[in-house]
C-alpha positions, 0 to 999 in steps of 0.5 A: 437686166435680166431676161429668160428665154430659149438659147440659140448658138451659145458660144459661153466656155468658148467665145466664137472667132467667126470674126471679132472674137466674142463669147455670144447667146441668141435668145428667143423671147415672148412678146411683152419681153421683146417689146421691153428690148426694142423699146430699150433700143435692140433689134429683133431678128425673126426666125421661124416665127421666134423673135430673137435678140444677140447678147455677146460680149467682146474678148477683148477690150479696146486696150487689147486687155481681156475681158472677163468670160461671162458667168455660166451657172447650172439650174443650181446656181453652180458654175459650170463649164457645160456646151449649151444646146439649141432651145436650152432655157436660160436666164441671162444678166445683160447690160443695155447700153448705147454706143458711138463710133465715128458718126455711127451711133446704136444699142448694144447688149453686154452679156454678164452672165448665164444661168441654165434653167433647162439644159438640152444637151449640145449635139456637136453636129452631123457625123463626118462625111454626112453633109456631103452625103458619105457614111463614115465608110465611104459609102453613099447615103441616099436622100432621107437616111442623110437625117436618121439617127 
């Protein structure tokens, strides 16, 4: 299946180890998109006003072998190994398929693939010190200037 849509915490070159490690998207969809993946079985999560559906694929398999990093391509069809940023436009290939484990049953979505349609460049985050309310020197920041740029 393949689904377009606006990426949210894109972790394709680097797999997130929050917890079990996992190359992961989260991906905002239209309406008639998110009605074709609830009827397929996936849960929407709502955020701000946006449905969004968790595509991820697990870095390893269950025999402790690796599993393949899914492909990331340009606007050009090119490999590439770019961050993605929040609200770039992809595309995605994904495998819809249900699982059971024990007496747990459900639908999970095993990402393939990424093709950036739209790249907003990755951020990387508030400057050090600045969530807490610090400059780089030590100095305090004071209410809005936390946010200027």
């Amino acid at each position: 299946m393949v689904i377009t849509g606006k990426s949210y915490w894109a972790a394709i070159t680097t797999p997130n180890t929050t917890f079990e490690p996992v190359w992961s998207i989260d991906l905002a969809v239209d309406s008639k998109t998110k009605k074709e993946l609830e009827e397929a079985g996936l849960k929407a999560k709502m955020v701000e006003g946006e449905a969004r559906f968790k595509f991820k694929r697990k870095v390893h398999k269950k025999d402790g072998s690796m599993n393949k990093r899914p492909v990331l391509l340009d606007a050009d069809g090119k490999e590439t190994s770019v961050q993605i940023g929040n609200g770039s436009l992809v595309m995605i290939q994904t495998t819809i398929k249900d699982w059971k484990y024990g007496t747990k049953t459900g639908t999970s979505a095993d990402l393939q693939g990424v093709k950036i349609l739209e790249l907003v460049e990755y951020g990387g985050g508030a400057p050090d010190g600045a969530e807490l309310g610090m400059s780089a020197d030590g100095a305090e920041i004071e209410g809005d200037e936390l946010f200027d740029e």
